[in-house]
ROZA-866952 format. One record per residue (C-alpha): x, y, z; residue number from 1; residue in one letter. Coordinates in Angstrom, 1 decimal. Example, Ala and Ser with C-alpha at 12.3 -4.5 7.8 and 13.67 -1.06 7.14 Angstrom:
% residues 2
+--------+--------+--------+-----+-----+
|      u |      v |      w |   n | res |
+--------+--------+--------+-----+-----+
|   12.3 |   -4.5 |    7.8 |   1 |   A |
|   13.7 |   -1.1 |    7.1 |   2 |   S |
+--------+--------+--------+-----+-----+
***
This chain:
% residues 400
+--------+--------+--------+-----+-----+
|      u |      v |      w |   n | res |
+--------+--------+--------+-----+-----+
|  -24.0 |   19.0 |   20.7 |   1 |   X |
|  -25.8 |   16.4 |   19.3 |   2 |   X |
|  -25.0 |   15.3 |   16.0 |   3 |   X |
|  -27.3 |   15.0 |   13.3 |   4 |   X |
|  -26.4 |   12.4 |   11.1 |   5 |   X |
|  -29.2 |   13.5 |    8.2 |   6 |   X |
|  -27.1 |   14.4 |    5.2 |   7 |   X |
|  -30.0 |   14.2 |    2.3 |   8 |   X |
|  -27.6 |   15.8 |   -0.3 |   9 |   X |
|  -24.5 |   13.9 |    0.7 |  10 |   X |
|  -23.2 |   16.8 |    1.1 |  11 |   X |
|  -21.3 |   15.8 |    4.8 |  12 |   X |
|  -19.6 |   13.2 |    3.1 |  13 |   X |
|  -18.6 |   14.5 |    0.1 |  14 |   X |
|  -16.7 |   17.0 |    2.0 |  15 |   X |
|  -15.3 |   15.0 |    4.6 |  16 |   X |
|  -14.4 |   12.6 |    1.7 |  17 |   X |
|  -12.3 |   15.5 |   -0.2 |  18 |   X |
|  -10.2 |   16.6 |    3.0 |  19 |   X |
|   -9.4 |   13.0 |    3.8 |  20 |   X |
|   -8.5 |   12.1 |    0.2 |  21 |   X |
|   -6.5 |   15.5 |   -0.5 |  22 |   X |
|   -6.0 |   17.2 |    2.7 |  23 |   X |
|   -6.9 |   20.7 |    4.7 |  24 |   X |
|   -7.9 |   22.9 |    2.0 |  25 |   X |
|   -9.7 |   26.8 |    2.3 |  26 |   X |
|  -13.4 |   27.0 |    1.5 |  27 |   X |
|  -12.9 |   28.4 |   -2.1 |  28 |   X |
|  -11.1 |   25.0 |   -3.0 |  29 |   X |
|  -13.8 |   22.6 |   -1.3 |  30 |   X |
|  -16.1 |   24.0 |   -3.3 |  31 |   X |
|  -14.5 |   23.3 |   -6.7 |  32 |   X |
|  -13.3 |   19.7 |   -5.3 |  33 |   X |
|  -17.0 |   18.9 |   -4.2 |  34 |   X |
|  -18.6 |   21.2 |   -6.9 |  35 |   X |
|  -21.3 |   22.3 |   -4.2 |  36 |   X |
|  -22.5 |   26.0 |   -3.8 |  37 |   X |
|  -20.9 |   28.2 |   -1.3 |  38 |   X |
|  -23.5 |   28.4 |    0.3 |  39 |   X |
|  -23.6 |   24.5 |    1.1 |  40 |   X |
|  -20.6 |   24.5 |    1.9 |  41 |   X |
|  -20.6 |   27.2 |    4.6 |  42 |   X |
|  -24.1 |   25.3 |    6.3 |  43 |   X |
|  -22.8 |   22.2 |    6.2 |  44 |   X |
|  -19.2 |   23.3 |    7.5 |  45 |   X |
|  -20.5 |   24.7 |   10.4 |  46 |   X |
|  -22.6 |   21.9 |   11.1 |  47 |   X |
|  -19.1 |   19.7 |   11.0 |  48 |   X |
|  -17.5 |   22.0 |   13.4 |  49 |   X |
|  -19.9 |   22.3 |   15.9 |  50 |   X |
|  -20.0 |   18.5 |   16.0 |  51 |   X |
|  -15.9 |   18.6 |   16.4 |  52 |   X |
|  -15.7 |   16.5 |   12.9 |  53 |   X |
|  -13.7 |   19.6 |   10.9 |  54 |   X |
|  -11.9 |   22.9 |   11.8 |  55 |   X |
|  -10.4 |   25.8 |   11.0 |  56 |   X |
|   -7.2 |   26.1 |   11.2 |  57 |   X |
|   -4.3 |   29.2 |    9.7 |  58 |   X |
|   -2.1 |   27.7 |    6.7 |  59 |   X |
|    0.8 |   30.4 |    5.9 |  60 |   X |
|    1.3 |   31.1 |    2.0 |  61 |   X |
|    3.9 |   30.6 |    0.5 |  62 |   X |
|    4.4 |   34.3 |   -1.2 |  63 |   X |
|    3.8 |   36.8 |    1.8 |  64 |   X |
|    0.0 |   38.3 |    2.7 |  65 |   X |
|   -2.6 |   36.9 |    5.4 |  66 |   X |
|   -2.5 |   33.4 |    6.3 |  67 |   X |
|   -5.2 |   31.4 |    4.5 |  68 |   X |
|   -8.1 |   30.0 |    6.7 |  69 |   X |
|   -8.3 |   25.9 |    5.3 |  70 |   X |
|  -10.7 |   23.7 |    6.4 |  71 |   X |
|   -9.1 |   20.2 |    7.7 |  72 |   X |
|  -10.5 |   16.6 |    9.8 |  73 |   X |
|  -10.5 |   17.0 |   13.5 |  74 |   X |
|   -7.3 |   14.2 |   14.3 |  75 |   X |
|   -8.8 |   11.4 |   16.7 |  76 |   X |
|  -12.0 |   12.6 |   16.4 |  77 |   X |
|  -13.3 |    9.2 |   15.0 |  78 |   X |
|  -11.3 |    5.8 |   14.1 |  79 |   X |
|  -11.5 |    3.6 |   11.6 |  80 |   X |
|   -9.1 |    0.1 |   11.4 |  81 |   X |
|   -7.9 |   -2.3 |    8.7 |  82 |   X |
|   -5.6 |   -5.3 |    8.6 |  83 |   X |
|   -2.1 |   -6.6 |    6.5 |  84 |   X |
|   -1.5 |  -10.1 |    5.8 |  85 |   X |
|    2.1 |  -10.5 |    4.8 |  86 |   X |
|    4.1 |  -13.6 |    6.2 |  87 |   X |
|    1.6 |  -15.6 |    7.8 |  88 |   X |
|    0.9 |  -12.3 |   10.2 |  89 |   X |
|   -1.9 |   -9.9 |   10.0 |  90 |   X |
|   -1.2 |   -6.3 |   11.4 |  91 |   X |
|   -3.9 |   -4.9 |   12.6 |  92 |   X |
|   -4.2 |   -1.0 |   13.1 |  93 |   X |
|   -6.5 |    1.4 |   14.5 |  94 |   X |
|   -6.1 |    4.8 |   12.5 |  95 |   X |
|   -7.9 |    8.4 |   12.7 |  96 |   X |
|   -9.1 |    9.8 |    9.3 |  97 |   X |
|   -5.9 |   11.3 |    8.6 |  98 |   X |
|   -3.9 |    8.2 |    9.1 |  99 |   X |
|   -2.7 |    8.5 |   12.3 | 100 |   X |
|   -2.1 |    5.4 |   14.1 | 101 |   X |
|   -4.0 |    5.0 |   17.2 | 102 |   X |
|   -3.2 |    1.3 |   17.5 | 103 |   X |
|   -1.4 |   -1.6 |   16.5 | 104 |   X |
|   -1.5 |   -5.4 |   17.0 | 105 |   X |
|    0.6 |   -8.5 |   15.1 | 106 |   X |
|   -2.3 |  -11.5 |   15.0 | 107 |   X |
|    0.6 |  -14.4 |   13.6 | 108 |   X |
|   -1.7 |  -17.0 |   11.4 | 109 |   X |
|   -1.7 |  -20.5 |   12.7 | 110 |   X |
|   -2.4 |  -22.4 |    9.6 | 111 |   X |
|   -1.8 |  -21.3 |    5.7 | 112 |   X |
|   -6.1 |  -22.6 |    5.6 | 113 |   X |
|   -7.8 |  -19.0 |    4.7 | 114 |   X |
|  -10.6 |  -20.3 |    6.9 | 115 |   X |
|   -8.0 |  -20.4 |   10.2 | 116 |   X |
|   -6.3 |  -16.8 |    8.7 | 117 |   X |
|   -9.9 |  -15.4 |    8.8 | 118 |   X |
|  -11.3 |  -16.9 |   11.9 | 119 |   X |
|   -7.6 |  -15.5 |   13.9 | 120 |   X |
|   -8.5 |  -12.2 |   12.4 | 121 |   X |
|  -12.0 |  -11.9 |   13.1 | 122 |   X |
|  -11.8 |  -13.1 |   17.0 | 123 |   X |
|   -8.4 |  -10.7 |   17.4 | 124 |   X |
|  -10.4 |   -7.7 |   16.0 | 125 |   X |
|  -13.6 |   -8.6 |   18.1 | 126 |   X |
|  -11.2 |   -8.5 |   21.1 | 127 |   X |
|   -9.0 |   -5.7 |   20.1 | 128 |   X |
|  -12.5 |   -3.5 |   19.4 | 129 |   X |
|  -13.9 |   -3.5 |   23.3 | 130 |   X |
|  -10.4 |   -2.0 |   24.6 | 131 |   X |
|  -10.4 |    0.9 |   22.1 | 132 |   X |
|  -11.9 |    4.2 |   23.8 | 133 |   X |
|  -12.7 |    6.0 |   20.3 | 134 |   X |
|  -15.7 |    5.8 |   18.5 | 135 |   X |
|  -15.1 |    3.2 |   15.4 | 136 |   X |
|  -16.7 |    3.9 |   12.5 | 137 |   X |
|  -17.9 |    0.1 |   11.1 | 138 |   X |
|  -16.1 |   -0.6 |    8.5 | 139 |   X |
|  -13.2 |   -2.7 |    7.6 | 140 |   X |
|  -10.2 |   -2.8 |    4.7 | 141 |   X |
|   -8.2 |   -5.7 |    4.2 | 142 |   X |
|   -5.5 |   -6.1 |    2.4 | 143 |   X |
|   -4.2 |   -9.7 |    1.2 | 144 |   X |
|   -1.6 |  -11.6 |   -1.7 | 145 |   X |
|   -2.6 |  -12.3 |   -5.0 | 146 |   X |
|   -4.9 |  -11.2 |   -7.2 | 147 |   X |
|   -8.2 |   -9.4 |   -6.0 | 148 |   X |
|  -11.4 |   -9.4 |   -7.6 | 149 |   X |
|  -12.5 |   -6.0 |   -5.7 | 150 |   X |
|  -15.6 |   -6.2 |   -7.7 | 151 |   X |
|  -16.7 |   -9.3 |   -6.2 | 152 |   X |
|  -14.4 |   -9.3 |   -3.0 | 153 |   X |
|  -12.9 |  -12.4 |   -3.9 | 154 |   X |
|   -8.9 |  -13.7 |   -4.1 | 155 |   X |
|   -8.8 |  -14.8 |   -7.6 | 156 |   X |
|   -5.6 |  -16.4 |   -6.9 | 157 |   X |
|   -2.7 |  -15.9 |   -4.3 | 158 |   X |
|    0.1 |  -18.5 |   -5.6 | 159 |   X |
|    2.3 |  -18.0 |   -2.3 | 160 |   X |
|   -0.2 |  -19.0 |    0.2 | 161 |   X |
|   -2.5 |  -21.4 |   -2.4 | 162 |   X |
|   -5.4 |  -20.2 |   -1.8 | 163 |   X |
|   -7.8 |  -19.5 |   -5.1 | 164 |   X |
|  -11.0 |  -18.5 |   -5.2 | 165 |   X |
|  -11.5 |  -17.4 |   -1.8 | 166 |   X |
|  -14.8 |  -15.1 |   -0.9 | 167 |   X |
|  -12.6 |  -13.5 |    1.5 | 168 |   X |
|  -15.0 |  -10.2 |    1.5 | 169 |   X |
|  -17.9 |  -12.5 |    2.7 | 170 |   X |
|  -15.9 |  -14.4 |    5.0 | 171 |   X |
|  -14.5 |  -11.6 |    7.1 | 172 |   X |
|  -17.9 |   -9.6 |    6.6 | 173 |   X |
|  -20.4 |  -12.1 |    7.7 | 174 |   X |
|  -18.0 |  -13.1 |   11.0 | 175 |   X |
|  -17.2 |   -9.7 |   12.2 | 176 |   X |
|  -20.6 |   -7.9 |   11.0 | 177 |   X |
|  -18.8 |   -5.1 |    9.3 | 178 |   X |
|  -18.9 |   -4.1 |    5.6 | 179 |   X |
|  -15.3 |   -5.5 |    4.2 | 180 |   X |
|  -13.3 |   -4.2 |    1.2 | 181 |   X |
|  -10.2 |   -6.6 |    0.3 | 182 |   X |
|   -7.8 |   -5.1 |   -2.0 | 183 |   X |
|   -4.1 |   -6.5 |   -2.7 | 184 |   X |
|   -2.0 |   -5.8 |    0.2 | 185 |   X |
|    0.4 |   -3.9 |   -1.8 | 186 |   X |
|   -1.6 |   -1.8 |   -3.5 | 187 |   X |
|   -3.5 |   -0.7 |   -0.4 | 188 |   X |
|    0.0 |   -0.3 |    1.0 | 189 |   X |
|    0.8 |    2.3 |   -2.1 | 190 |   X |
|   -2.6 |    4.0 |   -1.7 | 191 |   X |
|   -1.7 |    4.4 |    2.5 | 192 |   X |
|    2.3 |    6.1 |    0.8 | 193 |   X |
|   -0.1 |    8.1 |   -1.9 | 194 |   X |
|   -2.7 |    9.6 |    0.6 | 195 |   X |
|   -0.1 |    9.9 |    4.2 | 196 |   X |
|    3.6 |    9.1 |    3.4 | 197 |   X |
|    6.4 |    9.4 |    0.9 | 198 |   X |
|    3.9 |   10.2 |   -2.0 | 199 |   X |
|    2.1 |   12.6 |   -0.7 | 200 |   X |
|    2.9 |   15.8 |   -2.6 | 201 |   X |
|    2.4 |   13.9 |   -5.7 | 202 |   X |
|   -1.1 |   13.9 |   -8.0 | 203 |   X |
|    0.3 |   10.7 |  -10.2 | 204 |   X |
|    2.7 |    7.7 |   -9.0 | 205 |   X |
|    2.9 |    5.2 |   -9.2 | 206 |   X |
|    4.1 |    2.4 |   -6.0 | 207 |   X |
|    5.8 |   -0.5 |   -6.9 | 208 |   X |
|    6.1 |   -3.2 |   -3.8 | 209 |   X |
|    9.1 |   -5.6 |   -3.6 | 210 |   X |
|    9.2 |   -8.5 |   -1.5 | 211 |   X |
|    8.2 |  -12.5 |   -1.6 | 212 |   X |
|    6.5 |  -11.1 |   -5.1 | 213 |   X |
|    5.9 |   -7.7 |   -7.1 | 214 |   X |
|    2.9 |   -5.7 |   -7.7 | 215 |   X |
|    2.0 |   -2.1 |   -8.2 | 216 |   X |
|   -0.3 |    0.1 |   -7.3 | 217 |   X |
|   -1.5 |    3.2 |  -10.0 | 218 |   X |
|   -2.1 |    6.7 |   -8.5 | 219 |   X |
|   -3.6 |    9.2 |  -11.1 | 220 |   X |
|   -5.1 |   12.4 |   -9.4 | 221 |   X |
|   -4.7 |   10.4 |   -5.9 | 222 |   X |
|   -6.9 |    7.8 |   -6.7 | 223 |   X |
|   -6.0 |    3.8 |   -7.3 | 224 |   X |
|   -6.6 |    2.8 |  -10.9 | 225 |   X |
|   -8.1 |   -0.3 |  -10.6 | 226 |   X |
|   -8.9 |   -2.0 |  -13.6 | 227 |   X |
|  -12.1 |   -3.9 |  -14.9 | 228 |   X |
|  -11.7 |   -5.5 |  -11.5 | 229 |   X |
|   -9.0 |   -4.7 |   -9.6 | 230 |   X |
|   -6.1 |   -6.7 |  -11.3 | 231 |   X |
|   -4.3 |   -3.3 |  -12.0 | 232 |   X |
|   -0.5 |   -3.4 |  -11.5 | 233 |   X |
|    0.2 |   -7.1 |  -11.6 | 234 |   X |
|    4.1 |   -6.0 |  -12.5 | 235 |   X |
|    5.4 |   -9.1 |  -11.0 | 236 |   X |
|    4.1 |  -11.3 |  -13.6 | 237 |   X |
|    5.2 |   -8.8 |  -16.8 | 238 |   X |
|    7.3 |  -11.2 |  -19.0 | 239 |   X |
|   10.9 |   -9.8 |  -18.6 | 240 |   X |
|   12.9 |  -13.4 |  -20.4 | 241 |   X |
|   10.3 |  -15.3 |  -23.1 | 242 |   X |
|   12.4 |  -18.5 |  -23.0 | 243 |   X |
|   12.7 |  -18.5 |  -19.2 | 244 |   X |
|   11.5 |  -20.8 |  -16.8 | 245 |   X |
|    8.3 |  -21.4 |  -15.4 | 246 |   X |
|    6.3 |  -18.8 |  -12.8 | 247 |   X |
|    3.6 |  -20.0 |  -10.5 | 248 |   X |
|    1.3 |  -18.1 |  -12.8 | 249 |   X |
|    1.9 |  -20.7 |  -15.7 | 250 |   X |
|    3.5 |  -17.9 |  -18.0 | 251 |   X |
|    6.9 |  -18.1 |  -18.2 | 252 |   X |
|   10.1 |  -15.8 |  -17.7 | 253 |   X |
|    7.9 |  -13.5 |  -15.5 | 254 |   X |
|    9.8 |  -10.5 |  -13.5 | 255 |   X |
|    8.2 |  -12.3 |  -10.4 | 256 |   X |
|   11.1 |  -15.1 |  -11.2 | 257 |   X |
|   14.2 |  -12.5 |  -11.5 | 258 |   X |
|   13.9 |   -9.9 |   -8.9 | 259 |   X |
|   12.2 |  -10.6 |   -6.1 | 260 |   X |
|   13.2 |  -12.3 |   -2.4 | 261 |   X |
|   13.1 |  -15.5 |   -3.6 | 262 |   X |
|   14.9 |  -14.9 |   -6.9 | 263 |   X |
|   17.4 |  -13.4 |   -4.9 | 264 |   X |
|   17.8 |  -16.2 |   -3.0 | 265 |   X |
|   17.8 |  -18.7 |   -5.4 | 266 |   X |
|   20.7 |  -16.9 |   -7.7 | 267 |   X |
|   23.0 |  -16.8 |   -4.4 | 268 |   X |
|   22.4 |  -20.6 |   -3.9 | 269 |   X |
|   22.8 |  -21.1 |   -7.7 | 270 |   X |
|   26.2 |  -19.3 |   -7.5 | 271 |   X |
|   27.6 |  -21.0 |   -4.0 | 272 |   X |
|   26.7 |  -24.1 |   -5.2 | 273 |   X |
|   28.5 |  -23.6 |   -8.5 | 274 |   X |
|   31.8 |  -22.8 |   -5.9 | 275 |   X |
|   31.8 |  -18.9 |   -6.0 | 276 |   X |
|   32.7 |  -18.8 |   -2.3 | 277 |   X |
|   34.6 |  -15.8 |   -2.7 | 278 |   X |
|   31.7 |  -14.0 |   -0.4 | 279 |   X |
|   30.8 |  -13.8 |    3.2 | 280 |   X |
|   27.7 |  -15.2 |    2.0 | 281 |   X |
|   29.8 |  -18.9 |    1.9 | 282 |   X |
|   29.6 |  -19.4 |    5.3 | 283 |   X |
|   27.2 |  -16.4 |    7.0 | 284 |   X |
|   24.0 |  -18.5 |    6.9 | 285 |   X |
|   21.9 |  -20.6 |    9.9 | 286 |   X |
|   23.9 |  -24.2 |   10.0 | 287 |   X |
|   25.8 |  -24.1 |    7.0 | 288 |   X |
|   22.1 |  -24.7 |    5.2 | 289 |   X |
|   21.7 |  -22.8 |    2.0 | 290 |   X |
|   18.2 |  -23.5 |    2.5 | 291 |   X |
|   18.1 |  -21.1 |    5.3 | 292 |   X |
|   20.0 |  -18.5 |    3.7 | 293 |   X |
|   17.3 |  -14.9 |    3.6 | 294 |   X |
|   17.0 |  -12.2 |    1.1 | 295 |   X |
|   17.7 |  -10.2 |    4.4 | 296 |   X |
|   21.1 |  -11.2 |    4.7 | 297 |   X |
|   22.3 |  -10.7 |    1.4 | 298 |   X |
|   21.3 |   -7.8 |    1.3 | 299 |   X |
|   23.1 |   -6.3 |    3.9 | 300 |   X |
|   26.1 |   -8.0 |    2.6 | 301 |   X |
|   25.5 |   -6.5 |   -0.4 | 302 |   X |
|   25.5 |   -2.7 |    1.2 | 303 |   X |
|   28.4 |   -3.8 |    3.4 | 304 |   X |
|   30.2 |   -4.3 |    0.1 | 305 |   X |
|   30.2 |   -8.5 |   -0.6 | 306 |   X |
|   31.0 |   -8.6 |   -4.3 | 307 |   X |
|   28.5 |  -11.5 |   -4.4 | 308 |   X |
|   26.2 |   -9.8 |   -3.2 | 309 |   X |
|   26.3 |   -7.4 |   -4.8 | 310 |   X |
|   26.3 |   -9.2 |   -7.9 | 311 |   X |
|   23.1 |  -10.9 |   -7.2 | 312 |   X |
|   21.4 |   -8.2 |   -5.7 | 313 |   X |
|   22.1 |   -5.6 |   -9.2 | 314 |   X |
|   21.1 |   -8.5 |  -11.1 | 315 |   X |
|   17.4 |   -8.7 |   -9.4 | 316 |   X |
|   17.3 |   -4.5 |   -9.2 | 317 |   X |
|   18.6 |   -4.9 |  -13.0 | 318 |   X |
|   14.7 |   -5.8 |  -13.9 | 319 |   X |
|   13.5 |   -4.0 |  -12.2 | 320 |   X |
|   14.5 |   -1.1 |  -13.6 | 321 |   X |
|   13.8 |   -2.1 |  -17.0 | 322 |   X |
|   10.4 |   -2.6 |  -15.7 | 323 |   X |
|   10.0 |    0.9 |  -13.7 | 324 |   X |
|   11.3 |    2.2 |  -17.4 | 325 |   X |
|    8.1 |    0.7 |  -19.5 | 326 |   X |
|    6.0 |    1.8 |  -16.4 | 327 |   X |
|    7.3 |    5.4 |  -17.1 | 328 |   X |
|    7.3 |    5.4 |  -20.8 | 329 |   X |
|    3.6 |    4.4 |  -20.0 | 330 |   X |
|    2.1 |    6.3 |  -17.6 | 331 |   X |
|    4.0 |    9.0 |  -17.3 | 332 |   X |
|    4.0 |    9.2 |  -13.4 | 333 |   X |
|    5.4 |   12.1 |  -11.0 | 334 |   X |
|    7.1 |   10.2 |   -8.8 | 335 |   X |
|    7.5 |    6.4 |   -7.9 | 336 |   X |
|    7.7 |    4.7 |   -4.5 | 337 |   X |
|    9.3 |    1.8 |   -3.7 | 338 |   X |
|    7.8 |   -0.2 |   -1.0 | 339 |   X |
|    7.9 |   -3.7 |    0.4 | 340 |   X |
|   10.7 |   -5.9 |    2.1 | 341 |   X |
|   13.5 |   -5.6 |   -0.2 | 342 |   X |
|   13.9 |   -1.7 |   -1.0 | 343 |   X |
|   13.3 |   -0.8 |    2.5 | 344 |   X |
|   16.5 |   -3.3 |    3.5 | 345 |   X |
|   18.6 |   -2.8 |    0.5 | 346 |   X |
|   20.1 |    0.7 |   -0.6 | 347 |   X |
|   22.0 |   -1.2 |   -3.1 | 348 |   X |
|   18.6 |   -2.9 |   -4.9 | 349 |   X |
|   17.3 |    0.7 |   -5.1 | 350 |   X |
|   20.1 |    2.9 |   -6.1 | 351 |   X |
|   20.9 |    0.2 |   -9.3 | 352 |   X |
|   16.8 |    0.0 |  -10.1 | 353 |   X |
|   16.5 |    3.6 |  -10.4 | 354 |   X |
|   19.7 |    4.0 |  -12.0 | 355 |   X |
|   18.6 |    1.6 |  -14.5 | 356 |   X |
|   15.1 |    3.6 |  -14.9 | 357 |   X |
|   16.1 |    6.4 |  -15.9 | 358 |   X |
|   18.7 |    4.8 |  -18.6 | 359 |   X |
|   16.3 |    2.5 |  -20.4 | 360 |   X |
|   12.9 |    5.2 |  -20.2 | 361 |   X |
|   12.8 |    7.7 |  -22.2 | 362 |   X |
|   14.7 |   11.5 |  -21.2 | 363 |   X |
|   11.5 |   13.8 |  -21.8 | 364 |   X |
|    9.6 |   11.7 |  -19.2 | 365 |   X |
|   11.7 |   10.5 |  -16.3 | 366 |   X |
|   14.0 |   13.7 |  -15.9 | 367 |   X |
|   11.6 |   15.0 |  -13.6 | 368 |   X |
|   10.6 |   11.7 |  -11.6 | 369 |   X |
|   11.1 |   11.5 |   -7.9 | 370 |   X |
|   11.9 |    7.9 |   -7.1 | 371 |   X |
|   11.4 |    7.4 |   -3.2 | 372 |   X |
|   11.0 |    4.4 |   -0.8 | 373 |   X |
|    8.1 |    4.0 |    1.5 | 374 |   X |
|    8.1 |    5.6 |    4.9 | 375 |   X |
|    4.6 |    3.3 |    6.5 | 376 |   X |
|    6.6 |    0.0 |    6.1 | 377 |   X |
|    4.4 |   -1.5 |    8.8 | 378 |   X |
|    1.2 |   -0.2 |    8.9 | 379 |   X |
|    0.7 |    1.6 |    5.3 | 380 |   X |
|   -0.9 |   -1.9 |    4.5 | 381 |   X |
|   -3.6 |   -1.7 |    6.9 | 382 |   X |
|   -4.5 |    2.4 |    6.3 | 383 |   X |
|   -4.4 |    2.0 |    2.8 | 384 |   X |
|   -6.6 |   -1.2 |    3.2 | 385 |   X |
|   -9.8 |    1.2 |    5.4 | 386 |   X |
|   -8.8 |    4.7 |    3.6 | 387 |   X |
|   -9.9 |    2.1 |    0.3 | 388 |   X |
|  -12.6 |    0.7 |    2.2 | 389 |   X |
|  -13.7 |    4.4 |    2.8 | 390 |   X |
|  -13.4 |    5.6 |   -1.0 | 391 |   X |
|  -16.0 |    3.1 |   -1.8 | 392 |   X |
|  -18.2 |    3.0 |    0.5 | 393 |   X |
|  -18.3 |    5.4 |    3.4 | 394 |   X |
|  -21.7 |    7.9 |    4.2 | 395 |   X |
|  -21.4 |   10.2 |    7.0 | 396 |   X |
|  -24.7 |    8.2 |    8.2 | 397 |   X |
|  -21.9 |    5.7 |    9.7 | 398 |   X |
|  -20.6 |    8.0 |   11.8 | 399 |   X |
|  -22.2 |    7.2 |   15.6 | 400 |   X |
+--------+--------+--------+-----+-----+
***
């Protein structure tokens, strides 16, 4: 059949916007989601299905009685693909509207210049397009360090790579000839954990994402709370010690400094140094070189049991979990996900934050919080990048 790709009354893609965001769902549920008439609903729906965009499909109840008939997206029948910049390497993915990968590439980043990071992505994505079979809808979600201005698709600041001020919407849009939505990678990668992976049976989390810094990402009714312009969850840069020393931010004693990688890594040279060599850690390192000595290896030490280790790596997870506490007492979330390099290496970093959670936040709110670790280490990213891309600015009249 030929598609028609009219949809006056938006009525195509408000309902192909309510199964992605929340799921297959019957018909009597679309229409309170969408709030459009039964009617419009069933016209529209069969238009989708004859163009193999939704279908039907049986859901069994949970209490007994005839299987309910819900409504869900067609998997594979169209793509969409966003990127990840994390360690001077984008990931790249080609996803279905569910979130299904289709594809993935690593692009590494030559030079720390956002002009080389952009011009690598751009003529990787170009390439990676005309090998790709299903029909991509033209769009594309990036997500990036630092603080995003999503209202103006700019990097306010990204203190890890240097960059400030960088019109990284325009620069990726203009060279690829896509629409772009940037949004802070680990935000996108809690809105990719909300939507397809460990927070999916939850209407309010909140994703906190641990690794060369800290930010979180807000989930209320499944949607990212953004703030006046995106700067929403900036944990890392809460002030955890008032006297302590001095962040990149120019605030000082910010959680940023206590309990990420690099803090990690800088208490275990601070303690070696100082001649605690009671530790595997004394000698386990590239060369001898403390320099060289990676979060990643002391935290395995510390879940192989190296008191050191473990020492540093509670001390780090300590603030944390005063900060997942306020973040509780605040919001009032359902669940929270832990994402990023460190909880997805260290049991030990996420068994002391949440123990220290639910002791510092108050009973009444956190008795009945689920406190789980991301399951889309490598591409949630990348889907949560598009899938925000989409929320903003898709119209079924993209489809081709």
């Amino acid at each position: 059949m030929i598609m028609n790709k009219s949809d006056q009354k938006g009525s195509k893609t408000s309902i192909i916007q309510a199964l992605r965001m929340h799921g297959a769902m019957p018909r009597v549920n679309l229409t309170k989601v969408t709030e459009l008439s039964r009617a419009t609903i069933s016209s529209t729906i069969s238009e989708l299905i004859a163009c193999n965009l939704v279908k039907e499909t049986e859901k069994t109840p949970s209490t007994g009685g005839r299987p309910a008939i819900s409504l869900e997206l067609v998997p594979g029948s169209q793509a969409v693909i966003g990127a990840d910049l994390d360690n001077q390497v984008w990931t790249l993915g080609v996803f279905d509207l569910l979130g299904n990968v289709l594809q993935v590439t690593k692009i590494p980043v030559s030079s720390s210049r956002p002009e080389t990071a952009v011009h690598e992505l751009v003529e990787q994505t170009k390439a990676f397009i005309k090998t790709f079979d299903t029909n991509v809808i033209p769009m594309f979600g990036i997500g990036v360090p630092g603080l995003v201005d999503t209202t103006r698709g700019t990097i306010r600041s990204a203190s890890d790579l240097g960059w400030s001020n960088v019109v990284i919407e325009e620069m990726v849009s203009s060279a690829l000839g896509w629409p772009t939505v940037a949004i802070n990678r680990h935000r996108a990668r809690g809105l990719a954990e909300c939507r397809f992976g460990s927070g999916r049976e939850y209407n309010h989390m909140i994703y906190v994402g641990v690794g060369s810094g800290i930010a979180a990402g807000i989930f209320n009714d499944r949607k990212l709370v953004s703030g006046s312009f995106g700067g929403a969850g900036e944990l890392g840069h809460i002030t955890v010690e008032p006297a302590g020393p001095v962040c990149p931010c120019g605030n000082n004693g910010c959680l940023h400094l206590y309990a990420t990688a690099s803090a990690i890594e800088q208490e275990t040279r601070r303690l070696l140094r100082a001649g605690q060599e009671e530790s595997l850690l004394s000698s386990g390192y590239p060369g001898n070189d403390l320099q060289l000595l990676q979060a990643e290896f002391i935290c395995r030490a510390a879940d192989e049991g190296d008191e050191l280790a473990i020492r540093v790596v509670n001390h780090a997870a300590t603030y944390l979990g005063i900060a997942l506490a306020n973040l509780v007492n605040l919001l009032n979330p359902e669940a929270v996900i832990l994402g990023g390099a460190i909880p997805g290496l260290c049991r030990t970093y996420v068994q002391t934050a949440t123990k220290v959670m639910y002791q510092r936040s108050m009973t009444s709110l956190s008795a009945g919080i689920a406190v789980n670790t991301a399951v889309l280490a490598e591409t949630g990213g990348a889907l949560g990048a598009i899938n925000y891309a989409l929320d903003r600015h898709f119209s079924f009249t993209m489809i081709q």
